[in-house]
C-alpha positions, 0 to 999 in steps of 0.5 A: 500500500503506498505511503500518505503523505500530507503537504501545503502546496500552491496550484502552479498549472493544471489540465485536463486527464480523460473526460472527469480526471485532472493532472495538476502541478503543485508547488508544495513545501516539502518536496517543491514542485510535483504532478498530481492526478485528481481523480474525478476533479471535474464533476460537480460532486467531486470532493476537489470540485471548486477548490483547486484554484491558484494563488491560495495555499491548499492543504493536501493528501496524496499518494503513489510510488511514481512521479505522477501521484494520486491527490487524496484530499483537499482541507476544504477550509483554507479555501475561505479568504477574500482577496484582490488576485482578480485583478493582479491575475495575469502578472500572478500567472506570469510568476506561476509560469515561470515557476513551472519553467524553472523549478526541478521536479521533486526538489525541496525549495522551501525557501522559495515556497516561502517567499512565493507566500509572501508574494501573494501576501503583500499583493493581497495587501495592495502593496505596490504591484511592480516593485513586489514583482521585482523583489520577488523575481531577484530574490527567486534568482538569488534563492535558485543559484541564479543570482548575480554580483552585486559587489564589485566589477565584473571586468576587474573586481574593483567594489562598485563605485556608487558615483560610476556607471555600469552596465548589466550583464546577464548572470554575471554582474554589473561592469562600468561603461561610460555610456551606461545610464545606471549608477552604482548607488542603484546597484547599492539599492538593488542589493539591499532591495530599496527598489523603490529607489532603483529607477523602474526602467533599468529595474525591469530590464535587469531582471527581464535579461536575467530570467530569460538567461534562465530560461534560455532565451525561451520566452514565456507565454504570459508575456506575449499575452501582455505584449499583445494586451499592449497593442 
């Protein structure tokens, strides 16, 4: 008989599995990001029917030996709090897409399923929208192994001088350039997360030619939902 195991999680993606079943991925505190059978989950009287939804943390049972495991239950009660991610939605399932893009089956990052819990905890208090995206994403960077230099020069290991200009460079850091428009007293800003004092220009651009260092060039599918949004 497989072993029980109980797990909080978050809804990262689901689809559908025959004509009643889901297959779904969770990112759960122990065991970081795992697919799920739901067996059932699509008819009305299903016991997971309405509760598997993102950006609220679940409580679960599942089961199974394989790398698909069988979802047994869901805490019905965590399922009751109100919030505003209606109106944040597709910035929240940019951040989901990317989790799914990045995070290693079966692995432990309970450091990260922390922070991603404080992300929809600040957006659930109104805090500001961009900025909290942007910590989130160079904190997951950094939390990952993808995080970059904030000290010193990339070309000649000099500290970062905060009346300079710099240049990023993708997984590496920051090198001077005359021509550059960031100083070195925003890279100050940016390693100790005083964004709000990092202009937002650079601060967007920094992080978008991070992630997608990550991902290999690969683009993701919420940003050419926004791009066309824009048009």
């Amino acid at each position: 008989m497989s072993q029980s195991n109980s797990d909080e999680c978050f809804l990262l993606h689901q689809r559908s599995y025959g004509e009643t079943s889901l297959i779904i991925d969770v990112f759960t505190k122990k065991d970081g990001k795992i697919s799920l059978i739901a067996k059932g989950a699509k008819k009305p009287k299903s016991k997971f029917f309405g509760y598997l939804v993102p950006f609220h943390k679940l409580s679960i049972n599942y089961s199974g030996r394989s790398e698909l495991k069988t979802l047994t239950n869901i805490d019905r009660n965590l399922m009751h709090s109100k919030s505003t991610f209606n109106k944040t939605s597709y910035s929240l399932l940019y951040v989901n897409e990317l989790l799914i893009k990045l995070l290693p089956k079966n692995a432990q990052q309970e450091d990260l399923f922390l922070l991603y819990e404080k992300l929809l905890s600040d957006i659930n208090l109104n805090e500001n929208l961009e900025l909290t995206l942007r910590r989130f994403e160079l904190d997951m960077l950094d939390t990952m192994g993808y995080g970059f230099d904030y000290e010193y020069d990339i070309n000649n290991n000099e500290p970062i001088d905060v009346d300079s200009s710099y240049r990023f460079v993708s997984e590496r850091g920051f090198r001077k350039s005359k021509n550059a428009t960031f100083l070195g007293k925003d890279i100050i800003n940016l390693k100790n997360r005083n964004l709000k004092d990092v202009p937002l220009k650079e601060l967007k651009e920094i992080t978008k030619k991070a992630i997608t260092f990550c991902l290999d060039g690969n683009d993701l599918a919420s940003r050419k939902i926004f791009k066309a949004m824009k048009k």
